[in-house]
N, C-alpha and C positions, 0 to 999 in steps of 0.2 A: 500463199501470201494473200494477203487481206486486200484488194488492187481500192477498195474504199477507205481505208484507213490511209493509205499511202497516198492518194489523191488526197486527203485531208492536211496531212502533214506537208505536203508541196505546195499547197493553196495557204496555209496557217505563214508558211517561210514568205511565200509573196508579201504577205501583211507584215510583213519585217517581227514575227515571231520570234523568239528564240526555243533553239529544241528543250531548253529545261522547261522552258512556258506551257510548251504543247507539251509536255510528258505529264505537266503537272494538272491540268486540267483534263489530258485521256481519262490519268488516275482517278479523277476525283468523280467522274463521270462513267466509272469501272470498268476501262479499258484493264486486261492483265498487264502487269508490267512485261514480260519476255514478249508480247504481242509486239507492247508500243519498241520499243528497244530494234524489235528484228523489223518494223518496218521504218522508222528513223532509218537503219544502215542501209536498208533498200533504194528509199527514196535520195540515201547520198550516193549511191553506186558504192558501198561499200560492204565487203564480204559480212555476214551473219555471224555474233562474235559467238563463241563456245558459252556454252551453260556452267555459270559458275559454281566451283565444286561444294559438294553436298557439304553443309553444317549441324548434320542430321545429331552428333554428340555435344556436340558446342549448345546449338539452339535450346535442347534439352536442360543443360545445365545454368544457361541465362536463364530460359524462364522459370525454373525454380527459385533462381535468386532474385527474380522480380517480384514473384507468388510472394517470398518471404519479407522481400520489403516494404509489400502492400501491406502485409500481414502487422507487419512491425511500425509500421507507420499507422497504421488505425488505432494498435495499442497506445501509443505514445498520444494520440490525440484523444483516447479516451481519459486517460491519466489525468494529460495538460486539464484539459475539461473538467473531470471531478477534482481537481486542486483547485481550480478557479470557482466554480460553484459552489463549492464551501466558503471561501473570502466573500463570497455576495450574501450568503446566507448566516455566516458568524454575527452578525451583527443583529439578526431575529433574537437572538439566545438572551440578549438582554431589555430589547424590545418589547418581546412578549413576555416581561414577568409577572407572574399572577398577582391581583391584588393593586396593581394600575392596568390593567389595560382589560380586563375582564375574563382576561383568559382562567380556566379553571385550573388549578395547581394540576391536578391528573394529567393533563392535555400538556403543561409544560412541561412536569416530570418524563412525560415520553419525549417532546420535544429535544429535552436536555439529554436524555439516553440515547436519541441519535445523536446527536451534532454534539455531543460531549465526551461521548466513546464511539460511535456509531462509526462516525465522519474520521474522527482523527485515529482510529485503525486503517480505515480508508486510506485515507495519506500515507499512516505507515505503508501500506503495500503499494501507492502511488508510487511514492517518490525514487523505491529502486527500477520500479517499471520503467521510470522516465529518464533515469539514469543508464539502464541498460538497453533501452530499445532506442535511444537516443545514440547512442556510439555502435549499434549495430546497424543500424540504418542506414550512417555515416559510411561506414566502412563498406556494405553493401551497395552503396551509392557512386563510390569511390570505382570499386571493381566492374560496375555497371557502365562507367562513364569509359572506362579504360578498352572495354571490348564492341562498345557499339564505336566507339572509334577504328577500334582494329576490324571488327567487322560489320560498316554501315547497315548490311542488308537486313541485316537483325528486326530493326524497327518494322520493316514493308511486309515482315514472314505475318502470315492468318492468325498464328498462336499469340504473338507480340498484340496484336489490336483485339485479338479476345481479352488477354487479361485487362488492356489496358481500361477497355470502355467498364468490364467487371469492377475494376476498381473504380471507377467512377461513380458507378451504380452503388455502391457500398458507400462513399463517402457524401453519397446523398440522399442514400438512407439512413446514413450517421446524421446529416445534419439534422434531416424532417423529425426523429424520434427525439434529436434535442431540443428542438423546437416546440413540439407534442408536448414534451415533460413543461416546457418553462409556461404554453399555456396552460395546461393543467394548474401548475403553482399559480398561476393569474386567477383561475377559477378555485380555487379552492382558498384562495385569500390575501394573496401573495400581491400587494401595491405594483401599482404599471409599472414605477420606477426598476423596482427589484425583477418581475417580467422581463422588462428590454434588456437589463444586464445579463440574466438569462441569456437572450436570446444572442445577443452580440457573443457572447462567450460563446456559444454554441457553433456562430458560424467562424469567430476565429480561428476554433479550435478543430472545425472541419476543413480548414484553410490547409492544415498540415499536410493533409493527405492532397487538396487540390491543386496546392501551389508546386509541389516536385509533380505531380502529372500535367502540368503545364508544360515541363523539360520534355514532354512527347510531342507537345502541338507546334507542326512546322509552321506555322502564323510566326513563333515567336523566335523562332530559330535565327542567329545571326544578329539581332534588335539587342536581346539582351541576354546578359551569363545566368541563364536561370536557374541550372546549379544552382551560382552563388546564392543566386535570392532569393531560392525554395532553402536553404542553410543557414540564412541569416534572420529566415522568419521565422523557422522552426527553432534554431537555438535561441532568440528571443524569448517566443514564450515557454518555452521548457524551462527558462535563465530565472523568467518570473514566478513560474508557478513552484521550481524548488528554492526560491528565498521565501516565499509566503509558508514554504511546506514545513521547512529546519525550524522558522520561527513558533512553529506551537505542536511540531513535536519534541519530544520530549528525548534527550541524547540519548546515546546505546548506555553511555555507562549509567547514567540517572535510571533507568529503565532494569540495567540488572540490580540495580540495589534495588528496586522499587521491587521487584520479582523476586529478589534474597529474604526480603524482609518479610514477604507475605510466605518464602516458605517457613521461615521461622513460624511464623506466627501458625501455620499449619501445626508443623511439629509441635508446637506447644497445647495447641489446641486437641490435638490427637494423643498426647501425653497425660492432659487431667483428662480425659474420658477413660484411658486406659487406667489410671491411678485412682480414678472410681472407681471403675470394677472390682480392682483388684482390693478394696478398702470393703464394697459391698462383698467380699467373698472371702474374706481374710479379719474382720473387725479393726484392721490395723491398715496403715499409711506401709506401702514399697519402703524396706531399709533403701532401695537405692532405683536406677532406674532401669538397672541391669538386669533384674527381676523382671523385668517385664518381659516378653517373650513375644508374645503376638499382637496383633493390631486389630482391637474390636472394632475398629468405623472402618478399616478395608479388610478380604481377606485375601486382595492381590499385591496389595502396599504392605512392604515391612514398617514397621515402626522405627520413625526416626528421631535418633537420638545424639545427633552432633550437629552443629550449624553446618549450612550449606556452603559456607566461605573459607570460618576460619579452622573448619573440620574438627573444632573444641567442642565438646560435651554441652548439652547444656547443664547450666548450674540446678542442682533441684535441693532442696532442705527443707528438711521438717521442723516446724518452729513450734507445732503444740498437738495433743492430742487429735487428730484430726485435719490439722494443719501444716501448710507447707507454704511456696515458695518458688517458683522456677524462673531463671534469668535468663535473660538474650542481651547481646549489643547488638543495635538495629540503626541501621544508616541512615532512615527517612522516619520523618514523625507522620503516625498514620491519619493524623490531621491534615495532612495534606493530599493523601490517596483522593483521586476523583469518586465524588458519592456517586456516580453512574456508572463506573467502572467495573470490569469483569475483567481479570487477570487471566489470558488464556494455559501460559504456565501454567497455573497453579489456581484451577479451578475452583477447589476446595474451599477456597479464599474467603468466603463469601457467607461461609458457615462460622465463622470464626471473627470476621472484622471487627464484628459491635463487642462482642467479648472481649477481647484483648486490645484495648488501643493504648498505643504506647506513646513516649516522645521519642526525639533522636537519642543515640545513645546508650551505654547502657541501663537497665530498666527491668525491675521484678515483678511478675504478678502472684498474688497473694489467693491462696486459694484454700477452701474450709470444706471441708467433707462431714459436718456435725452437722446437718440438714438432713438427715434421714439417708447419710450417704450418699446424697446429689452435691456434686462440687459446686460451691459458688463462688464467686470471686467476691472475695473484700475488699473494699476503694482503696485505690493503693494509698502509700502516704506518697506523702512530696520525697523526691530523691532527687539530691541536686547534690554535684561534683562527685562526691563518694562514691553517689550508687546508694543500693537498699541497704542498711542493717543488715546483716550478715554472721553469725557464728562461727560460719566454716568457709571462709571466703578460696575461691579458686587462685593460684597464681596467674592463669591467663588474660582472668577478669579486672577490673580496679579495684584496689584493695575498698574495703567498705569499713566505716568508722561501728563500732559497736556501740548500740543501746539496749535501752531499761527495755527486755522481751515483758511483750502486753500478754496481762492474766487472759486465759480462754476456759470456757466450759469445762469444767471435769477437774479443775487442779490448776496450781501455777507451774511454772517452768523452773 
């Protein structure tokens, strides 16, 4: 027995101490906790209590689940942060448009390819981040709260204050690298104004991870439910950063039509290249498009020849020596596809866009092989309610009112 430690704690009770007072300053001054403990019962004349039983499985299985809610609470504040960061920066995108402010058109074109698909892909993958690491958190938090109550000692074990300071260190190396970034955007152009927003944003959003490691610091224990108010800050701005998130992107269903339409236009696009070929190697136009067999622009992709939706054919007809014809109904007019935009579905997209633009609806393009057997597209005409002219109109399709077929090269119709 320690006969100077137990002289401490008898002289500490003289000063009208209480033994939680002196355990709590031993501690902090690195007495072992089983030291201070077995001389406290000394100096009351009271037996040495037994070593409490091992938690050597338990301990294990908390601090995994603490690892994972640090884990999960960084993500959630990187998220919150890049949602917020983009609302500070949306407003550059009109700001800087060339032609008033001197910026050069290049310099914004790239501007607008981040922050006009760059960023809002971004969000797409924010926003279920923060939705799911957000109620796993919770839930981890929940389970956490339940067993440091069943088993106190949890908090006092080596392993428990390794992680904890660990995440500390992380959530302020989170914040300094946010910080870093938003002077960087000061130095590189970015107004004080937009800077400090930056910055505030940065330490808000570093607040996620500081404000539930605050639930460690006994200062605060008893004073206030900080639980609640590590929960009520973080669902705060989570609350915020997905209404700003929903608002500019774009819904799942608008997105699969938006993705349906460009494979259309794939297929279509892959169909007059094959319908070349086969016109350069044949002197004649495909009777039909079943004729076709393999796919000259992949040799891994079959050639597709039914829409992606309504698993109908596409419509193809030959209207003159050379000429044809191939239809889609298309859910989104391609006048509205973002011009910075890369479709990851349907990468091909991109080869294809400026050729084929259509309206909503259904819609033909008109294509002529009399160019030395390069396909070119002819301007469509206007097709309003009916649809295109049509000879051989499909039943699936809207029926199409017949007109006066226009003379082409080589003979009339």
């Amino acid at each position: 027995m320690n006969t100077e430690l137990v002289n401490y704690i008898e002289e500490a009770r003289e000063k009208n101490l209480s033994d939680e007072q002196i355990k709590d300053h031993l501690l902090e001054i690195g007495w072992p906790k089983e030291k201070i403990i077995e001389a406290i019962a000394h100096a009351s004349g009271l037996p040495i209590p037994p070593a409490p039983p091992s938690s050597g499985p338990i301990l294990w299985w908390i601090g995994v689940s603490y690892l994972l809610l640090f884990v999960v609470l960084s993500m959630l504040a990187v998220a919150v942060a890049g949602v917020l960061h983009n609302w500070i920066d949306k407003p550059l995108l009109t700001a800087l448009a060339p032609n008033s402010t001197g910026i050069s058109a290049s310099f914004y074109d790239f501007f607008a390819d981040y922050y006009g698909y760059g960023m809002t892909t971004l969000i797409q993958f924010y926003v279920p981040t923060i939705i799911i690491s957000y109620f796993i958190a919770l839930g981890l938090s929940i389970f956490l709260k339940r067993e440091t109550h069943t088993h106190p000692s949890l908090k006092e074990t080596r392993f428990y204050k390794i992680l904890f300071f660990a995440a500390l260190v992380i959530a302020f190396i989170f914040t300094f690298s946010e910080m870093i970034t938003a002077g960087y955007g000061y130095l590189s152009g970015n107004t004080l104004s937009i800077t400090f927003r930056h910055v505030v944003v940065s330490i808000l959003a570093s607040g996620i991870i500081f404000i539930y490691l605050a639930t460690g610091i006994k200062h605060f224990a008893g004073k206030v439910n900080t639980d609640l108010l590590a929960f009520v800050y973080i669902t705060f701005f989570a609350v915020i950063a997905l209404i700003y998130a929903f608002r500019i992107i774009p819904s799942a269903s608008t997105e699969r039509a938006i993705t349906n339409d460009h494979k259309r236009i794939i297929d279509i696009g892959q169909l007059t290249d094959n319908i070349s070929t086969y016109y350069q190697n044949n002197s004649q136009l495909p009777p039909n498009l079943n004729v076709l067999t393999s796919n000259i622009d992949s040799s891994t992709t079959p050639l597709v020849k039914i829409d992606p939706e309504t698993f109908q054919p596409y419509q193809y007809t030959i209207t003159g020596p050379g000429t044809y014809k191939i239809c889609a109904d298309f859910s989104t007019a391609s006048s509205k596809d973002d011009p910075s935009g890369y479709d990851d579905a349907t990468g091909d997209y991109a080869n294809f866009k400026a050729q084929f633009t259509h309206p909503v609806g259904y819609h033909c393009f008109d294509e002529n092989e009399n160019n030395n057997g390069v396909s070119t597209s002819i301007p469509p005409a206007t097709c309003l309610g009916g649809g295109c002219p049509d000879a051989s109109p499909v039943p699936t399709y809207p029926s199409e009112t017949p007109g006066t077929p226009t003379p082409f090269p080589g003979g009339n119709l």
